[in-house]
Structures are given as C-alpha cells and as structure tokens.
C-alpha positions as CSV (number, residue, x, y, z in Angstrom):
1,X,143.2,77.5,122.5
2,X,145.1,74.1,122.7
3,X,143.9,71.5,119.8
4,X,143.6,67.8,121.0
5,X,143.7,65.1,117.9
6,X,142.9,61.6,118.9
7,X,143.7,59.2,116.3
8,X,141.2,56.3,116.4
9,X,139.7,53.4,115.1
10,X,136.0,53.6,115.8
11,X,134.0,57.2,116.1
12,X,130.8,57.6,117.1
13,X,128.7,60.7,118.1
14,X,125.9,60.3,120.2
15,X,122.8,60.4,120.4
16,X,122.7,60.9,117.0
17,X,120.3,64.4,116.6
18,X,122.3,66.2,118.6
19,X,124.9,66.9,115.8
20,X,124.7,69.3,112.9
21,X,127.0,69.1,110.0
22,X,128.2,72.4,109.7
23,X,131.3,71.8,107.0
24,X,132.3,69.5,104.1
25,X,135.7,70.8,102.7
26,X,139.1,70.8,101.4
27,X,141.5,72.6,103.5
28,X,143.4,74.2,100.1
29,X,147.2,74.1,100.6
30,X,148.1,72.9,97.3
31,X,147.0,72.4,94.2
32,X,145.8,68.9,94.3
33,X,144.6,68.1,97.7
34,X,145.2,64.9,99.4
35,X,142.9,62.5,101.4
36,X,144.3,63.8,105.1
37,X,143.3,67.7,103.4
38,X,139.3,66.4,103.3
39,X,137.4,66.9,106.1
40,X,134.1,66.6,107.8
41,X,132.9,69.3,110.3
42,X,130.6,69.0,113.3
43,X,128.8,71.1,115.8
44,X,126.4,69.9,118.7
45,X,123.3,71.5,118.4
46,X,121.6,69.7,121.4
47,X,122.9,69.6,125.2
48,X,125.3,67.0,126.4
49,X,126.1,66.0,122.8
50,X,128.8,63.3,123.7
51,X,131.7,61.4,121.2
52,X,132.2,58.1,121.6
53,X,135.5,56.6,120.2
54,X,138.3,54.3,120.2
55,X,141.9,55.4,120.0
56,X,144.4,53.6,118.1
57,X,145.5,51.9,121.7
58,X,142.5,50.3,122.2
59,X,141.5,52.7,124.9
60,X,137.7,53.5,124.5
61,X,137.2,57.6,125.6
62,X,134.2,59.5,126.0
63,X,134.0,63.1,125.7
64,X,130.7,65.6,126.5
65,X,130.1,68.7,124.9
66,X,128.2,71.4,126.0
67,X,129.7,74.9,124.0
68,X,127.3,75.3,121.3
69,X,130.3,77.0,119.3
70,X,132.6,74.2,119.7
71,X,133.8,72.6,116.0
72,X,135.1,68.9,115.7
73,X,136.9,67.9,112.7
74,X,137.5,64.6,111.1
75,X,140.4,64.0,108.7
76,X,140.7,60.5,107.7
77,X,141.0,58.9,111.2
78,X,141.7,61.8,113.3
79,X,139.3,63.9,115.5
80,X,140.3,67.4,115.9
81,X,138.7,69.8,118.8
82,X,139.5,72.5,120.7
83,X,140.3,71.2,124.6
84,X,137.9,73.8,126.1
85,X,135.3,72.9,124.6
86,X,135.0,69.1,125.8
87,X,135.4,67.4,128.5
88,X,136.5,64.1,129.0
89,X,134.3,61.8,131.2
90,X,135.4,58.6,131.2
91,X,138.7,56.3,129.5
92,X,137.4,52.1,129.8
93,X,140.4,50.2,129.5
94,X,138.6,47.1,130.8
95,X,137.2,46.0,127.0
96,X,139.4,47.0,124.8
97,X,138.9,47.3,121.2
98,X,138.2,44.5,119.5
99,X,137.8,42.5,121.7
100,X,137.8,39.3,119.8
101,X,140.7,37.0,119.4
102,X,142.1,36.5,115.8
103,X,141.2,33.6,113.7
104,X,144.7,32.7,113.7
105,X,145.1,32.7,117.1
C-alpha cells in the first residue's frame, strides 16, 4: 500500500451523507501530543463518495471512492489515503484557488 498526502487549503467531502466518522484521536508518540498528532478519520459509507479539495498550488483535485474499507485522515491540513483506494478524476487548473485579486493589488 502506497500513502498519498495532499496538503491543501480547502477540503470538502461530498455529498455530505455519504461519510461516516469512524475516528477522533491522538496518534500517541510522546508524551504531550502536538497539533499535526490530532486527527480526524473518515470512511465512505455510500457509493461514489467523492473529496473535493484544493492543494496548496492552487490546483483544485477530485478524487472518487468506492472501497468501503478505505480510511482518509486529516492532520491539520493534510489528507492522508491509501492510493488504491481512490481514484483521481479530474485536476482544474483553469480557476485556481482564490480566485480573487488582493485588496492591495
């Protein structure tokens, strides 16, 4: 099993019931854990369960899932999966993220 972790900026999964939470936790290494140890946990529990996101390049990436087993993990701002358990449908680089000028600018 290969692990992908996507570091993004915006993280959506969709539609919305077809996710269970499966884990809240600490992953315990040391005594006092840190922020990047806390995690959320996720399973999809209906068919073509899909995450929506936007990596830290601006690049917005959809993914489908269909293995009821398969566990995504978020730490901080980092998705965690296994790579056989997803697969990648799309990458729109035509509206990047944000797509707003700054009010500087």
């Amino acid at each position: 099993m290969s692990r992908t972790y996507i570091a993004f900026v915006e993280c959506v999964l969709n539609p919305n019931g077809h996710w269970s939470k499966i884990v809240q936790g600490i992953d315990f290494e040391e005594d006092m854990p840190t922020e990047s140890q806390i995690y959320d946990g996720w399973r999809p529990s209906g068919k073509d369960a899909e995450l929506d996101l936007v990596d830290i390049g601006g690049l917005r990436r959809y993914f489908k899932f269909n293995n009821h087993d398969a566990e995504i993990r978020i730490v901080g701002n980092v998705v965690i999966f296994d790579k056989d358990d997803a697969e990648e449908l799309a990458i729109d680089d035509s509206a990047k993220f944000p797509n707003k000028k700054r009010i500087d600018q």
